[in-house]
TORPA-4810 file (N, C-alpha, C, O; in nm, 3 decimals):
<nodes>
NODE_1_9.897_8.754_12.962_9.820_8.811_12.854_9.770_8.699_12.765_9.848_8.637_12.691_X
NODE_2_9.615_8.669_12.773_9.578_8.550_12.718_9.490_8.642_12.617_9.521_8.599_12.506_X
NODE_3_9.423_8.715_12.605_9.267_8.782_12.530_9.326_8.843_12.427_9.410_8.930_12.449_X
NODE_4_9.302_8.818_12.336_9.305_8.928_12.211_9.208_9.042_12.260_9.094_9.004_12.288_X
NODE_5_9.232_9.162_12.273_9.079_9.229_12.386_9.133_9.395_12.366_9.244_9.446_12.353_X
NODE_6_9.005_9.443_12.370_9.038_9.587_12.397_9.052_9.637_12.540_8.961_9.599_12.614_X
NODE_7_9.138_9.708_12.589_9.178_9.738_12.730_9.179_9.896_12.724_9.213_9.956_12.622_X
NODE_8_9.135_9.965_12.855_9.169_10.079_12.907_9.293_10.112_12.970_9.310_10.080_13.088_X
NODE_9_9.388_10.178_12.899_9.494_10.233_12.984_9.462_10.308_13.125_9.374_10.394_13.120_X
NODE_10_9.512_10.289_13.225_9.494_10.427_13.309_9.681_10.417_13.347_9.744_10.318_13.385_X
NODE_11_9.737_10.567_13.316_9.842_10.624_13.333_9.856_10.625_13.519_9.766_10.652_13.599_X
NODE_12_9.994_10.586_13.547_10.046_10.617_13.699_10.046_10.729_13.711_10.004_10.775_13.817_X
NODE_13_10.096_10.819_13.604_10.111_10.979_13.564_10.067_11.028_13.486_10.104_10.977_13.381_X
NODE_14_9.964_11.151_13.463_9.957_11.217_13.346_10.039_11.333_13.315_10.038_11.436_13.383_X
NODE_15_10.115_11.313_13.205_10.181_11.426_13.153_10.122_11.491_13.023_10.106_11.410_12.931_X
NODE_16_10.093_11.593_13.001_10.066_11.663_12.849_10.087_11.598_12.744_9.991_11.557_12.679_X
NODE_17_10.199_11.577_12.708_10.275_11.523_12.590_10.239_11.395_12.574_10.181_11.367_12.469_X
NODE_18_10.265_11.289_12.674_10.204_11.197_12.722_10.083_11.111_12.637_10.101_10.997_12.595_X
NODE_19_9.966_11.184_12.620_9.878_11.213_12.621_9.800_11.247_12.473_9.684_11.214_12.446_X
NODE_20_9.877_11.307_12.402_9.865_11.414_12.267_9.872_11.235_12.172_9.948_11.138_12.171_X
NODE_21_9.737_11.279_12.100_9.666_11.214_11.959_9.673_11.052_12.030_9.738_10.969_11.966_X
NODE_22_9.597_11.000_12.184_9.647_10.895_12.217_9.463_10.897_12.301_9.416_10.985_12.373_X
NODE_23_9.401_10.769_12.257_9.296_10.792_12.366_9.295_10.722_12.509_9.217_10.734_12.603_X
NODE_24_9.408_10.647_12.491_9.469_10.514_12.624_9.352_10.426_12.571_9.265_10.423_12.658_X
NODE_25_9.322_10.368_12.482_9.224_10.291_12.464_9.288_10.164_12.350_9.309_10.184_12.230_X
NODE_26_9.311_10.042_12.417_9.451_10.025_12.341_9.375_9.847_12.276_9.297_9.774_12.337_X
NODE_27_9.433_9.827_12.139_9.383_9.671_12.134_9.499_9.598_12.112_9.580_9.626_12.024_X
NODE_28_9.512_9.486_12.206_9.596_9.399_12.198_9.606_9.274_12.110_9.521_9.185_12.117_X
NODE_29_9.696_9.269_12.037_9.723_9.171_11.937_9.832_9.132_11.938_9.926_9.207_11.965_X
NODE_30_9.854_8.963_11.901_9.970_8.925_11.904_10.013_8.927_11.749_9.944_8.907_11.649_X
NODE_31_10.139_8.957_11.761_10.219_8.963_11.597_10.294_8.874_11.597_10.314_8.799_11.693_X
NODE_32_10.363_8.870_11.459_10.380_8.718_11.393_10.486_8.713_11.459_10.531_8.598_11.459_X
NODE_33_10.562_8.800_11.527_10.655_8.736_11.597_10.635_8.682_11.751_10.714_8.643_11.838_X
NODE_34_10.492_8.697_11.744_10.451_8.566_11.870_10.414_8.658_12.036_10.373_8.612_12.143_X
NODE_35_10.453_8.814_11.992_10.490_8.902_12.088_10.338_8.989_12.138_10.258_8.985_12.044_X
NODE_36_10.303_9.033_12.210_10.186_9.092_12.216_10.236_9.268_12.178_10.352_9.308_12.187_X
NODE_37_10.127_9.345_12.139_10.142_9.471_12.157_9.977_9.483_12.185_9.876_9.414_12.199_X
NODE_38_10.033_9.645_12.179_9.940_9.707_12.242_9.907_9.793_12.155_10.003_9.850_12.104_X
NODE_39_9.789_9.828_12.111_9.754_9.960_11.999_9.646_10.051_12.004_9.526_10.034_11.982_X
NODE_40_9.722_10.171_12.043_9.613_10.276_12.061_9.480_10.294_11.958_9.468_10.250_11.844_X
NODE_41_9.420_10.346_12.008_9.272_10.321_11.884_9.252_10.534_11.804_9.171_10.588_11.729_X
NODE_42_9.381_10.582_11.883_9.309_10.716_11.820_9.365_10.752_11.666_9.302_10.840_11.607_X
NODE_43_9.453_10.703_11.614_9.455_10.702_11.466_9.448_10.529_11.426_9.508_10.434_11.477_X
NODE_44_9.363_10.534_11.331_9.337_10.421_11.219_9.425_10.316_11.159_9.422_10.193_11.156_X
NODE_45_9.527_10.433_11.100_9.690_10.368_11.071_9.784_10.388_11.134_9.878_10.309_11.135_X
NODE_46_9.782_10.498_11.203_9.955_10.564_11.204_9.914_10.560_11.378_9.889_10.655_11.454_X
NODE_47_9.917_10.444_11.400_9.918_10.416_11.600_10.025_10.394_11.622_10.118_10.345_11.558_X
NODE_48_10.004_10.457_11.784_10.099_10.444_11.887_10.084_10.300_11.908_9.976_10.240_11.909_X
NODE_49_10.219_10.239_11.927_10.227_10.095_11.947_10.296_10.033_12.062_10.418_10.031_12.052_X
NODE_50_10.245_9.980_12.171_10.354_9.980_12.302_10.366_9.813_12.297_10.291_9.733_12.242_X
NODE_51_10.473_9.792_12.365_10.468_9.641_12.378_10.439_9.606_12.537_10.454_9.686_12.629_X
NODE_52_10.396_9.473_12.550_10.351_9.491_12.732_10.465_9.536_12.832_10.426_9.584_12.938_X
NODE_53_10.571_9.529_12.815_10.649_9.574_12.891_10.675_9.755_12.929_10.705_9.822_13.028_X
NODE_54_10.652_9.770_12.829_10.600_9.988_12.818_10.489_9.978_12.885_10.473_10.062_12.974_X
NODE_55_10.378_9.872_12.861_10.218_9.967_12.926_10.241_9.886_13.073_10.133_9.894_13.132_X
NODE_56_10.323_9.823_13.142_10.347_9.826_13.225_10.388_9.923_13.349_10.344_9.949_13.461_X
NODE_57_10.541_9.976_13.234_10.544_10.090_13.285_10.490_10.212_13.358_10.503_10.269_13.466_X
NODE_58_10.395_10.228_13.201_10.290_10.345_13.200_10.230_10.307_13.294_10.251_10.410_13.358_X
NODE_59_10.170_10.246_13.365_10.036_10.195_13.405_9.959_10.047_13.412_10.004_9.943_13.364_X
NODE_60_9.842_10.059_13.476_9.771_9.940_13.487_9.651_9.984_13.337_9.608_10.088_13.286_X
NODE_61_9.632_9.801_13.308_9.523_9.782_13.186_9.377_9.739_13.284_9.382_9.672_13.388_X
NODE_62_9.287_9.780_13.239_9.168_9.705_13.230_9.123_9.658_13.145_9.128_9.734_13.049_X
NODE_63_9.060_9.533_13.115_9.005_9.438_13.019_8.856_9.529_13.003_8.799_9.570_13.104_X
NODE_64_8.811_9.550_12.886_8.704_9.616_12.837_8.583_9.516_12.714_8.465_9.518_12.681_X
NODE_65_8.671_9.462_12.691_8.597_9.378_12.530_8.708_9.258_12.447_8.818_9.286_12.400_X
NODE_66_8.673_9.186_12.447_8.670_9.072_12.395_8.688_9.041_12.269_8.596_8.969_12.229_X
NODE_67_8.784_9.069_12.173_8.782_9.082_12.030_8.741_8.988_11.986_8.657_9.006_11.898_X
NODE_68_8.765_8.891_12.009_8.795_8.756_11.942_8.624_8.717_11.870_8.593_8.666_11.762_X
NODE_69_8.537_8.770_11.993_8.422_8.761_11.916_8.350_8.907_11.890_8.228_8.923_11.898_X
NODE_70_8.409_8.973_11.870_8.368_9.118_11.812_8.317_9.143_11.647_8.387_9.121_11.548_X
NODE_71_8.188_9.190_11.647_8.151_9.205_11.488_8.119_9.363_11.531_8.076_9.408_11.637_X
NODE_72_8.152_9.425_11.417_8.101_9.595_11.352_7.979_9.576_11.313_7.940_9.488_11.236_X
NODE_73_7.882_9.701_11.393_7.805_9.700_11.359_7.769_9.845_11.338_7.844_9.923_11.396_X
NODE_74_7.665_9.901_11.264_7.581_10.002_11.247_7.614_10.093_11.408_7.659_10.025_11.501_X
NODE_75_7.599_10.190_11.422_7.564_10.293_11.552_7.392_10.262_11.564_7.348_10.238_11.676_X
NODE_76_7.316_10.263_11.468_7.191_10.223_11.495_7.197_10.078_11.564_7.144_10.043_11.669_X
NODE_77_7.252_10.027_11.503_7.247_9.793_11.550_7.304_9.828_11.639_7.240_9.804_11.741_X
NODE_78_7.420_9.887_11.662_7.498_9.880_11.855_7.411_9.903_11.925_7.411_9.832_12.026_X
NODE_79_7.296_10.005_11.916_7.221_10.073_12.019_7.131_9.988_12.073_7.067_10.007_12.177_X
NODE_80_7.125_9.874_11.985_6.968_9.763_12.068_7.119_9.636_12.129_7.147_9.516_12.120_X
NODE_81_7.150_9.705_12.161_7.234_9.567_12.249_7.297_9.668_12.419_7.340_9.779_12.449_X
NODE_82_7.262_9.530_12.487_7.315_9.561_12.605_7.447_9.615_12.631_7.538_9.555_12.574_X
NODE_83_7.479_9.717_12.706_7.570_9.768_12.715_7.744_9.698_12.725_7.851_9.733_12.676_X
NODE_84_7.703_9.586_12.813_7.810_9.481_12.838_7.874_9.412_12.740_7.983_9.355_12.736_X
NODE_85_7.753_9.436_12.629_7.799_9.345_12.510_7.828_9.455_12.429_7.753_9.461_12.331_X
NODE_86_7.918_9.553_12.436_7.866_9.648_12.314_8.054_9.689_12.343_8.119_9.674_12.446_X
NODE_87_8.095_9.738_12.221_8.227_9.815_12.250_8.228_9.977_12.182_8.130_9.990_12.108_X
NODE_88_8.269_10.037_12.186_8.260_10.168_12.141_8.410_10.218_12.110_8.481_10.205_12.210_X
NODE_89_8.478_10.271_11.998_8.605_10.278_12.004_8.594_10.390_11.919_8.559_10.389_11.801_X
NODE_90_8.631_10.496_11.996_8.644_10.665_11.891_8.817_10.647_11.851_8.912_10.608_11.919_X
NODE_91_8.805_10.699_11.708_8.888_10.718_11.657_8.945_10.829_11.607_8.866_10.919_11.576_X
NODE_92_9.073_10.849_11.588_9.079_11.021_11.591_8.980_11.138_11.620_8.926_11.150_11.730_X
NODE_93_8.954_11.240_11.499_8.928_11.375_11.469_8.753_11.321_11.472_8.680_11.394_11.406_X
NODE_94_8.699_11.228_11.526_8.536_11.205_11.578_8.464_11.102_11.508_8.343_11.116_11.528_X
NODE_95_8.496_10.990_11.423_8.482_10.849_11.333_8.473_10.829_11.499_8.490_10.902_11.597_X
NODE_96_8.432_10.675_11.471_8.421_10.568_11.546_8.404_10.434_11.471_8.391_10.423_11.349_X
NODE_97_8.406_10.327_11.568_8.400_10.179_11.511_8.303_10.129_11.634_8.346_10.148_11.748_X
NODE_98_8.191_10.074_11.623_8.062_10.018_11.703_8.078_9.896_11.696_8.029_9.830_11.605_X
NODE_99_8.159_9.840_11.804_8.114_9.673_11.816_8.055_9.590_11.896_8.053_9.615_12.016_X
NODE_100_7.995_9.477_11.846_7.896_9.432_11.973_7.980_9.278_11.973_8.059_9.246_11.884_X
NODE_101_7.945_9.196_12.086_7.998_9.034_12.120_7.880_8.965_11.992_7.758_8.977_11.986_X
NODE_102_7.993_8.882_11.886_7.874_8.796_11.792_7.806_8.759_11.855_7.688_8.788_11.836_X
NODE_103_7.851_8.657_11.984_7.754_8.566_12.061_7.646_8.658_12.072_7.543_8.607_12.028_X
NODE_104_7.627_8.786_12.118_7.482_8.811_12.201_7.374_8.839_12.083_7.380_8.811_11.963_X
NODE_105_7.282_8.900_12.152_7.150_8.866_12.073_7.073_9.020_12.138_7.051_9.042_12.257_X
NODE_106_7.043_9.110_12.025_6.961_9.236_12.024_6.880_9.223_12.167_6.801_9.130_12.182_X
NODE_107_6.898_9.307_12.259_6.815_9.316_12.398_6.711_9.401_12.344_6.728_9.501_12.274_X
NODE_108_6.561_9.332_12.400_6.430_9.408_12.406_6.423_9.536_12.523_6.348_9.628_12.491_X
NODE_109_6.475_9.546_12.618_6.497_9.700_12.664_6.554_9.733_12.625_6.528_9.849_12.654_X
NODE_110_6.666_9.742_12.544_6.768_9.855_12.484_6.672_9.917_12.346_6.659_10.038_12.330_X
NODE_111_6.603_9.808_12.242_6.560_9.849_12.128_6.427_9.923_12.188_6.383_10.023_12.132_X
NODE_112_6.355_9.860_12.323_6.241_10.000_12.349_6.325_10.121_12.342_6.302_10.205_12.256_X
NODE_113_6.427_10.137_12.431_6.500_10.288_12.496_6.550_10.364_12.364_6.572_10.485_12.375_X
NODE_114_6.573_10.292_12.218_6.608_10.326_12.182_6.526_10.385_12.086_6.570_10.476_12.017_X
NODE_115_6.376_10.333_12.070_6.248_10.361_11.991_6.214_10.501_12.049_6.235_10.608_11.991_X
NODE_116_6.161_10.486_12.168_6.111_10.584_12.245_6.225_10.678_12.253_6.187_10.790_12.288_X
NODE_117_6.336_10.670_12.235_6.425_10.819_12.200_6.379_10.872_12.071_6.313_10.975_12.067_X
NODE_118_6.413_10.800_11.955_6.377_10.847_11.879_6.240_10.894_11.860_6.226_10.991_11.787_X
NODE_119_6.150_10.847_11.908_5.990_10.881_11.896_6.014_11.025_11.972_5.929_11.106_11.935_X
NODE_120_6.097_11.075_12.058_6.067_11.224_12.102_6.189_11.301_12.051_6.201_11.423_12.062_X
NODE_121_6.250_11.244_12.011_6.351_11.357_11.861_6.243_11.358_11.793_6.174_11.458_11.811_X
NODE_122_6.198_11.269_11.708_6.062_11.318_11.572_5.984_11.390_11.641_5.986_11.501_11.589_X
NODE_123_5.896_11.389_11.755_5.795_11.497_11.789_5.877_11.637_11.832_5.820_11.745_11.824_X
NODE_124_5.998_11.629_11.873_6.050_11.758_11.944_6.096_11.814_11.743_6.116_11.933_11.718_X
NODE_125_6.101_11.750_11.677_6.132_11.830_11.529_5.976_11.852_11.465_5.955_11.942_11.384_X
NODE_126_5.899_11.786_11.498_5.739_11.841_11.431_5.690_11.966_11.530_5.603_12.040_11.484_X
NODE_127_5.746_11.995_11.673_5.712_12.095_11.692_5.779_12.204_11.617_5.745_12.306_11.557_X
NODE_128_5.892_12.139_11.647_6.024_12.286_11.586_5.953_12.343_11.457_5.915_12.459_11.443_X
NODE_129_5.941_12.243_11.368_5.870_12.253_11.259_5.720_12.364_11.215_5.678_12.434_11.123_X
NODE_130_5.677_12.313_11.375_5.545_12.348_11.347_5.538_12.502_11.381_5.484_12.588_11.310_X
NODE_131_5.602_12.522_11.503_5.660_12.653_11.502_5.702_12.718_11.425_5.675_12.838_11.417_X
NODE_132_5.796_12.643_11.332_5.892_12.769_11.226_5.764_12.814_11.121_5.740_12.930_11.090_X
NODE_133_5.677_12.677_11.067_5.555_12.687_10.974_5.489_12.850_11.017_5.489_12.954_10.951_X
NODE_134_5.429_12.818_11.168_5.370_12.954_11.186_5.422_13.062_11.205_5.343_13.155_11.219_X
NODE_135_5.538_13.087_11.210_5.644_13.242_11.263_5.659_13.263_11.069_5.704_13.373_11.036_X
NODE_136_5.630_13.179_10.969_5.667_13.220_10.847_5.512_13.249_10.817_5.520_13.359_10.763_X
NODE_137_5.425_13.226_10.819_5.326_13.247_10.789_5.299_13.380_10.836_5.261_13.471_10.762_X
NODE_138_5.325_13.392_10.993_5.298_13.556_11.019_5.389_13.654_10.958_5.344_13.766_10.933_X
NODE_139_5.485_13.632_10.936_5.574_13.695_10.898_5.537_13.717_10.702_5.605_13.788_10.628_X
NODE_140_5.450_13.659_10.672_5.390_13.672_10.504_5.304_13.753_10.558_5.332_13.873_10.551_X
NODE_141_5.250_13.737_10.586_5.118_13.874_10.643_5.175_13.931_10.675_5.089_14.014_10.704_X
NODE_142_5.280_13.984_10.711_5.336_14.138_10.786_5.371_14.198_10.662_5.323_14.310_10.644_X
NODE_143_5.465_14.134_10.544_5.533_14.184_10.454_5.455_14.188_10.326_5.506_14.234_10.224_X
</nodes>
């Protein structure tokens, strides 16, 4: 265990209980006593905390993200970066934390994909719009 890094749990077993207020989505940090753990990301404060010898147990890790150079960013700023470079970490009851690698640099296909989404949310709400405009208008002439 060399990475300060966010890792995917995958369980040998799933059990129910197991499972409850836990997303297996775990960040590893070493503490001052030199030791690594492991820390679930689905509550903020009050995490499940394994040390490598438990997520052994449990299961195999996959390496996901790279803390060490991890900055928070906006859900808008995550969205113009390449996927590879991007981390996503839901937290409890539906919060999240959006991080991208400092090193990288805003990708020009992600910020098109992400223009042109939004350009057909705004027209799919000027129709909605435009629709509701005229169903109220007829609806003044009826009454």
């Amino acid at each position: 265990m060399k990475l300060l890094g966010l890792y995917q749990l995958t369980r040998k077993e799933r059990k129910y209980l197991d499972n409850w207020c836990k997303h297996d989505l775990l960040v590893a940090k070493k503490d001052e006593d030199g030791k690594w753990r492991f820390y679930d990301t689905y509550w903020n404060s009050d995490q499940t905390v394994y040390t490598y010898a438990e997520v052994k147990k449990i299961g195999t890790l996959r390496f996901i993200f790279d803390m060490n150079f991890a900055k928070e960013v906006s859900e808008y700023e995550w969205k113009k970066y390449k996927r590879n470079d991007t981390a996503y970490i839901p937290i409890g009851g539906g919060s999240a934390r959006y991080l991208v690698d400092s090193r990288a640099k805003p990708d020009k296909k992600s910020i098109r994909l992400q223009l042109r989404l939004e350009l057909a949310e705004a027209e799919s709400e000027i129709r909605f719009r435009t629709g509701q405009i005229e169903r109220l208008k007829q609806e003044l002439t009826l009454n």
